[in-house]
C-alpha positions as CSV (number, residue, x, y, z in Angstrom):
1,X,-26.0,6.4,-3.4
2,X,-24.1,9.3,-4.6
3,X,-20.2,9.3,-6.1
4,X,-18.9,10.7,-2.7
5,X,-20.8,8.4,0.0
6,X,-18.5,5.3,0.6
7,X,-20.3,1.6,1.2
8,X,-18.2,0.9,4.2
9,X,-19.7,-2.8,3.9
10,X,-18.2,-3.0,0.4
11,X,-14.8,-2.0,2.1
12,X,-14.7,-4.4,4.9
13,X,-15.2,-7.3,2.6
14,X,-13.0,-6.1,-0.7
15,X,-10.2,-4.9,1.6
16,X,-7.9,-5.5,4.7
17,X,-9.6,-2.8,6.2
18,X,-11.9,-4.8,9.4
19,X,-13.9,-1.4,10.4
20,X,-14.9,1.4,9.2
21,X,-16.4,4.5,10.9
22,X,-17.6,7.1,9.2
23,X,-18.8,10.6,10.1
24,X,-20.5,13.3,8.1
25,X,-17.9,15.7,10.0
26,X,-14.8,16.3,12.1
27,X,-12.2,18.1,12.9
28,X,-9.7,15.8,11.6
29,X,-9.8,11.9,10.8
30,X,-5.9,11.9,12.5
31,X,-7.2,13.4,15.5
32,X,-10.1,10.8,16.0
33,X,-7.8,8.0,14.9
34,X,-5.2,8.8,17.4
35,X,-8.3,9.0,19.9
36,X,-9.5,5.4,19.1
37,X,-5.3,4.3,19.5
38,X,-5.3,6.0,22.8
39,X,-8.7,4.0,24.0
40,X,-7.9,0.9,22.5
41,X,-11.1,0.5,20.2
42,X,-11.1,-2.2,18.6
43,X,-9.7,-4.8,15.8
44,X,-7.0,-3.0,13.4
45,X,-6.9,-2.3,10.6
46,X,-9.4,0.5,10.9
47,X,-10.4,3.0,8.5
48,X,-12.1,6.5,9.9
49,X,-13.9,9.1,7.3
50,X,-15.3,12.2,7.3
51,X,-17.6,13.6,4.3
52,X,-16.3,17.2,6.1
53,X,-12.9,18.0,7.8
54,X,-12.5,21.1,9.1
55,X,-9.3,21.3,10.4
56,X,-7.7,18.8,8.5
57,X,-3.8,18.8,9.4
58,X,-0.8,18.4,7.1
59,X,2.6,18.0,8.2
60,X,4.1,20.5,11.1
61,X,2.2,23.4,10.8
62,X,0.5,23.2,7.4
63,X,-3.1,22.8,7.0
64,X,-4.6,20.2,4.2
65,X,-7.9,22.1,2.8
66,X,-10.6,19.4,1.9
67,X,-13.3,20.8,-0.4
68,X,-16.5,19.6,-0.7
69,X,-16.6,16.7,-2.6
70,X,-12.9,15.3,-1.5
71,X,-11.9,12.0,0.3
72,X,-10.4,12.2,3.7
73,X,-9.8,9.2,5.7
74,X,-7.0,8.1,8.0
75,X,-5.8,4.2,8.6
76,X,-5.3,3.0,12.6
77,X,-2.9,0.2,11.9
78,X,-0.6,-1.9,14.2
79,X,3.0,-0.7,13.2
80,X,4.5,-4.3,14.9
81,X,2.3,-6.5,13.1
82,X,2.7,-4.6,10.3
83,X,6.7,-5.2,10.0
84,X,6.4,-8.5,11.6
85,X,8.1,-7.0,14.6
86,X,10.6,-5.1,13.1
87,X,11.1,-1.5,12.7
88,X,9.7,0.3,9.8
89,X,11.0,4.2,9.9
90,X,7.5,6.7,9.7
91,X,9.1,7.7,6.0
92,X,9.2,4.4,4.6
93,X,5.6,3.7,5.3
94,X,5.0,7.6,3.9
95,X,6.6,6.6,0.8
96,X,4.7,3.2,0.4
97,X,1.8,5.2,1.0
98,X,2.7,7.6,-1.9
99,X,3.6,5.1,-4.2
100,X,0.0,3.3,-4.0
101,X,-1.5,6.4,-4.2
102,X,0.2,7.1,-7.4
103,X,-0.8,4.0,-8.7
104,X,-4.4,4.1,-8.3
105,X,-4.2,7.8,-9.7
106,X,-2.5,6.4,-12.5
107,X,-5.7,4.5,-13.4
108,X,-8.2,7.1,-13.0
109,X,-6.1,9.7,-15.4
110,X,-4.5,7.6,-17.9
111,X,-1.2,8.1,-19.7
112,X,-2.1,11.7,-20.4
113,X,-0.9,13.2,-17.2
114,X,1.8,12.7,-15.3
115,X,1.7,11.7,-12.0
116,X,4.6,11.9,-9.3
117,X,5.7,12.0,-6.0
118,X,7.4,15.1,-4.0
119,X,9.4,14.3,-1.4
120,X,8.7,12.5,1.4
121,X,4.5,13.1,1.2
122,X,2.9,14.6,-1.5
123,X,1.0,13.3,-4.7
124,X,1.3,15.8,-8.0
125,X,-0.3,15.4,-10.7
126,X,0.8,17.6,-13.7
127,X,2.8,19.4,-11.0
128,X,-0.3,20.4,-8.8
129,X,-0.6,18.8,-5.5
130,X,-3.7,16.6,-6.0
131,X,-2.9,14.3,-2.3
132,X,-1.0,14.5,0.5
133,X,0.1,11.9,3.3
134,X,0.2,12.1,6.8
135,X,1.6,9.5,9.3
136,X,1.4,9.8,12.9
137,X,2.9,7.0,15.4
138,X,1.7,6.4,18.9
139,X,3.9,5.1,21.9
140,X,2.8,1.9,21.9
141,X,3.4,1.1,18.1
142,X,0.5,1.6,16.6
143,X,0.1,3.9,12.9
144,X,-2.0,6.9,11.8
145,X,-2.2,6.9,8.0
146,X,-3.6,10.4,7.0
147,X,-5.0,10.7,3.7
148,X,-6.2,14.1,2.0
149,X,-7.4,13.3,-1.9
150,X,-8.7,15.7,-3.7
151,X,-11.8,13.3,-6.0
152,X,-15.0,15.2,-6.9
153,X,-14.0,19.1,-5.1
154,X,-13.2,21.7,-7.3
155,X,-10.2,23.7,-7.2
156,X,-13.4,26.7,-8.0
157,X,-14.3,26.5,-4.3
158,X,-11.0,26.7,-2.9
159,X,-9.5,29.5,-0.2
160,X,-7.4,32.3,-1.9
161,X,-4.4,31.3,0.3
162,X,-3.0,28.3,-0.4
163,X,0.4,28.0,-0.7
164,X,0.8,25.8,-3.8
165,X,-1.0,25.1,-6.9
166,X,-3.3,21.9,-6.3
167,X,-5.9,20.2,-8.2
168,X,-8.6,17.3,-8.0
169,X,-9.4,14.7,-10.1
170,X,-12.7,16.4,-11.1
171,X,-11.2,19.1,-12.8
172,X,-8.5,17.1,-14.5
173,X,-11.0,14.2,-15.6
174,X,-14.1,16.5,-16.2
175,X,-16.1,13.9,-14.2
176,X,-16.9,12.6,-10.6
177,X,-15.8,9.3,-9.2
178,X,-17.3,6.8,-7.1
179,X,-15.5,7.0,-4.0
180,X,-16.3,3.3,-2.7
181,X,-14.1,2.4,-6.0
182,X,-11.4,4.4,-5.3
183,X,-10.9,3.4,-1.9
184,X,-11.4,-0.1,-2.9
185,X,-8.5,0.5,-5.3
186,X,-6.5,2.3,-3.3
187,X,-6.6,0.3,0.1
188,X,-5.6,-2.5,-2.3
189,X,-2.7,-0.7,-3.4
190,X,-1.7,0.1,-0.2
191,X,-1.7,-3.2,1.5
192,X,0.6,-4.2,-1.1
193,X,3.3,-1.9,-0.9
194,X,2.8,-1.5,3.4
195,X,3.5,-5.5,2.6
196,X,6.4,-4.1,0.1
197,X,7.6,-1.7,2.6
198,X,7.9,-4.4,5.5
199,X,9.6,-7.3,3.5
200,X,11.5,-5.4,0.9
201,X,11.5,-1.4,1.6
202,X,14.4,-0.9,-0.7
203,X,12.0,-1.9,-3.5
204,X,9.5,0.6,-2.4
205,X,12.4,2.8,-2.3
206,X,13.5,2.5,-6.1
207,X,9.9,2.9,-7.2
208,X,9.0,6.6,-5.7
209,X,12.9,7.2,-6.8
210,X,11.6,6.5,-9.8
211,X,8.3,9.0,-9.2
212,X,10.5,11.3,-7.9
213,X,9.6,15.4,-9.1
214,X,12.5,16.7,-7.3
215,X,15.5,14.9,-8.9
216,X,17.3,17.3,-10.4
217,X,16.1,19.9,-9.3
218,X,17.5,22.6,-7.6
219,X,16.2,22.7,-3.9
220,X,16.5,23.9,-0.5
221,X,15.4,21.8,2.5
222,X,15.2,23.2,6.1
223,X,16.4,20.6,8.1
224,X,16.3,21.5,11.9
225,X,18.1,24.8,12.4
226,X,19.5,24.4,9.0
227,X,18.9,25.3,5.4
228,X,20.4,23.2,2.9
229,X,20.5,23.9,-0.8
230,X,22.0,21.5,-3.3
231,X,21.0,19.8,-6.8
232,X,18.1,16.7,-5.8
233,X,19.7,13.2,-7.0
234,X,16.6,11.1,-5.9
235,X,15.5,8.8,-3.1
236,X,17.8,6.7,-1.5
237,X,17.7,2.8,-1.2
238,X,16.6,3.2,2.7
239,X,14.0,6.2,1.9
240,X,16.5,9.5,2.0
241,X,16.2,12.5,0.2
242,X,20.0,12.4,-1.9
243,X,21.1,16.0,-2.0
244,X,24.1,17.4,-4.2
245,X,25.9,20.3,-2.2
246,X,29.1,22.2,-2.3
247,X,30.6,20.2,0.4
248,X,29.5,16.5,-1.2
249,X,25.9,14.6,-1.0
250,X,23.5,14.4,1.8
251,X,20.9,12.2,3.0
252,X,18.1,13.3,5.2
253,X,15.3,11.2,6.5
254,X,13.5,14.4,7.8
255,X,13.0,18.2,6.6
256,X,10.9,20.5,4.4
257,X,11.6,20.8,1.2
258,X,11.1,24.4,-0.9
C-alpha cells in the first residue's frame, strides 16, 4: 500500500471515526459531506476522502489547492451530541480543530520548526500555510469538518497564483508519510480537544492563544462592511480575535484577517 492510500479499516477501529468513504476523486469532500447530512446516511462520526479534490473550498471565496500527494478529508459529526446539547460556536470547534492539528504536526517535524496557528483556521509552519480548516453547520445541527493537509505534495507542482506562501510536510521533512498514521494521529487529537472544546472551550482557548502567529502583530481584519486595523493581543478566553485600536480593544468572532 503506498504512503498516501489510507486503511479506512485501520481508522474505524483506532479512532471515533465509525465510517469511512473514500473516493479516488471529487469536487470537494465538504460538498459530499454536506450531501450525506442532507440524506441522512448513516451512523456519525463519518470521515469522507478524496485522493483528488478539484474544487476544494476554503473559507468565503477562497479556494484550498490540494496537490497530488496531499490529505483531504472532511468529518460529518453530530454538533448536539457533540456538546452534549449545548451550543458550541462554529469558531470554537475551528480552533480545537487547529489546535490538534498543530499537535500532530508537532510530531512529524520536531522542535526544529515552528508550528502555529493564524487566526481562526489556518496551520503555519515556519510561517507558510501548510493546513487549513473548514467548518460548515447544517440546520439541523449536524458539523462539516474540512480538512486540507498538505503531506506528500510538493510545493514544485503548485499553481503560480496562490495568494500566500504554503508548504507540505514533504518538502519540510524531505520524506513521505503514511497517511493511515497521520490520520490515526490526528483523528485522535481531535477527539480530544472536540471533547476539550465541549467541556472546557476556554482551555482550548488559552492553547491556540498560546499558538497564536498574529499576536502582536500589526493587522487589519475586514469585518462585514468594515476594515479594522489595530495591534493583535491574542485569542480570547471564548475564542475572539483581541484587537488593539485607536479607540480601545475589540473582539470579533468573525472576519478575514490581512
Amino acid at each position: 500500500m503506498s504512503t498516501s492510500r489510507i486503511d479506512a479499516e485501520r481508522i474505524v477501529s483506532e479512532t471515533f471515526v465509525v465510517g469511512v468513504e473514500h473516493r479516488a476523486e471529487l469536487d470537494s469532500t465538504n460538498d459530499r459531506a454536506l450531501q450525506a447530512a442532507a440524506e441522512d446516511e448513516g451512523p456519525l462520526p463519518k470521515l469522507f476522502m478524496a485522493d483528488k479534490q478539484t474544487a476544494g473550498r476554503g473559507r468565503g471565496s477562497n479556494r484550498w489547492w490540494t496537490g497530488e500527494g496531499a490529505l483531504a478529508v472532511s468529518l460529518l459529526v453530530d454538533g448536539e451530541e457533540l456538546s452534549g446539547k449545548s451550543s458550541v460556536p462554529t469558531p470554537m470547534v475551528a480552533l480545537a480543530v487547529a489546535v490538534a492539528l498543530a499537535d500532530t504536526v508537532s510530531s512529524y517535524v520536531g522542535d526544529a520548526q515552528s508550528v502555529g496557528i493564524r487566526w481562526p483556521n489556518d496551520i503555519l509552519l515556519e510561517d507558510a500555510k501548510l493546513a487549513g480548516v473548514l467548518i460548515e453547520a447544517t440546520a439541523d445541527g449536524k458539523l462539516v469538518i474540512g480538512i486540507g493537509l498538505n503531506t506528500n505534495n510538493t510545493m514544485a507542482d503548485a499553481p503560480d497564483d496562490l495568494l500566500q506562501p504554503a508548504t507540505t510536510l514533504l518538502d519540510s521533512t524531505g520524506r513521505r508519510h503514511n497517511h493511515t498514521d497521520l490520520l490515526s494521529r490526528l483523528l485522535s487529537c481531535l477527539e480530544d480537544s472536540l471533547n476539550q472544546t465541549a467541556s472546557r472551550p476556554e482551555e482550548i482557548a488559552a492553547r491556540a492563544d498560546r499558538l497564536c502567529l498574529q499576536r502582536g502583530k500589526q493587522i487589519s481584519i475586514e469585518h462585514g462592511t468594515r476594515t479594522i486595523t489595530g495591534l493583535c493581543a491574542g485569542i480570547a478566553p471564548d475564542g475572539a480575535l483581541l484587537v488593539d485600536t485607536p479607540e480601545g480593544r475589540q473582539e470579533f468572532h468573525s472576519g478575514v484577517v490581512r
